[in-house]
N, C-alpha and C positions, 0 to 999 in steps of 0.2 A: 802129518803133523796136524794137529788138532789145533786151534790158536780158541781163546776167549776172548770176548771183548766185555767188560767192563760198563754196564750200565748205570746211568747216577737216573735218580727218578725226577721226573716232569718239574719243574719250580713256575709256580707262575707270582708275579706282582702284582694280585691284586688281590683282594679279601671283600667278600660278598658283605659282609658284616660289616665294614667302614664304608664300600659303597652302599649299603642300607641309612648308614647315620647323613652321611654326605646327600642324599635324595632326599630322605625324608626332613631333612633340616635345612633344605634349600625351599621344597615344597611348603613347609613352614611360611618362611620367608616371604615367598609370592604369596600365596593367602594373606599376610600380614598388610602386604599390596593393596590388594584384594578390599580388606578391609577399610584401607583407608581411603581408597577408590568409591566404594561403594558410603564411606560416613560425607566424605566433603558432597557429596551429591543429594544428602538429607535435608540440605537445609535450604539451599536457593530453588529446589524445586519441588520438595516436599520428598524426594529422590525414593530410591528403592530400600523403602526400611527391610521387607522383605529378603533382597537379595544380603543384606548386610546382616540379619537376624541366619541366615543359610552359612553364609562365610564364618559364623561361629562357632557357629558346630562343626562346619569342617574344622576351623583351627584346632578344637579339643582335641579330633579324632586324630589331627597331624601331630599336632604337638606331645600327643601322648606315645603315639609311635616314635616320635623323634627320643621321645626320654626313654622309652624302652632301650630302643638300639643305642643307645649310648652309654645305658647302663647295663647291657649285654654286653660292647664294646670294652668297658674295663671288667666286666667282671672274668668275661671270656679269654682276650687278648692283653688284658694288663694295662691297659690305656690310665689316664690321670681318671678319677671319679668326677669332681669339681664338673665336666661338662654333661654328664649322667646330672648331676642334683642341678644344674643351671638349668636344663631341657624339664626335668622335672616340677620344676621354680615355675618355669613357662606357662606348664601343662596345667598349674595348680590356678595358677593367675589368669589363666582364660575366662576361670569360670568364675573369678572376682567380676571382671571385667564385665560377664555377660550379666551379674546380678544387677552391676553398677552401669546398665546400657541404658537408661533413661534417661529423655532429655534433660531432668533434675537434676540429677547428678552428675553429670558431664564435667566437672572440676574436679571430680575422680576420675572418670572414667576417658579422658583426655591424658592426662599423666601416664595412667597406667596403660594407656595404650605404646606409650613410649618407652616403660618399662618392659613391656613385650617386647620391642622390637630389639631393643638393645641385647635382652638374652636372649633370642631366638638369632640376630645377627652372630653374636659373639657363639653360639653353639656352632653355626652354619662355618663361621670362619675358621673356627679353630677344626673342626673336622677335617678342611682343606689344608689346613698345613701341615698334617699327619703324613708322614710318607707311604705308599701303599709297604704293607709287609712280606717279605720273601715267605710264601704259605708253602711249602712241601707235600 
């Protein structure tokens, strides 16, 4: 007698593409750190404008990946848009921010540092309460 057995194929719980968004919108996050690490240290000691002028351009290059993968994320997997165009929001107001990085302007460039953080938190967060997806 011959017998078959019945194979169902591999499932795993996790999706390379939500932990792409979840990484990259955490690393967001710590750079925003970063930043604000590297501005409170500009003024009592003259601090690393340098180092804070470098953490900018990292944020672009994070924050741009972050809005990619999020906006791969719904377009691929169906996920809500809303944190695709928040991450993109992000990405766009980086480079306000970096225009408005003068000590003159810093009544801009103060606030909107706080608008960053709020949409790069709130992208960071909402990717974590995404359940990973049964991928086949």
């Amino acid at each position: 007698m011959a017998s078959t057995t019945a194979t169902t194929p591999a499932t795993r719980t996790s999706d390379s593409l939500l932990t792409a968004v979840r990484v990259l919108a955490v690393l967001t996050v710590v750079n925003l750190l970063w930043q604000y690490v590297t501005a409170g240290q500009l003024f009592p000691r003259g601090g690393p404008e340098d180092l804070h002028s470098a953490g900018a351009i990292v944020l672009h290059v994070l924050s741009g990946f972050t809005a990619l993968a999020a906006l791969a994320y719904w377009r691929l997997r169906g996920a809500p848009l809303w944190p695709g165009v928040l991450a993109a929001v992000v990405f766009v107001l980086s480079f306000v921010q970096a225009w408005f990085g003068d000590r003159s302007t810093l009544y801009i460039h103060v606030p909107g540092a706080m608008i960053l953080t709020i949409g790069a938190v709130w992208v960071a967060a909402w990717s974590f309460s995404r359940p990973a997806a049964v991928v086949r």
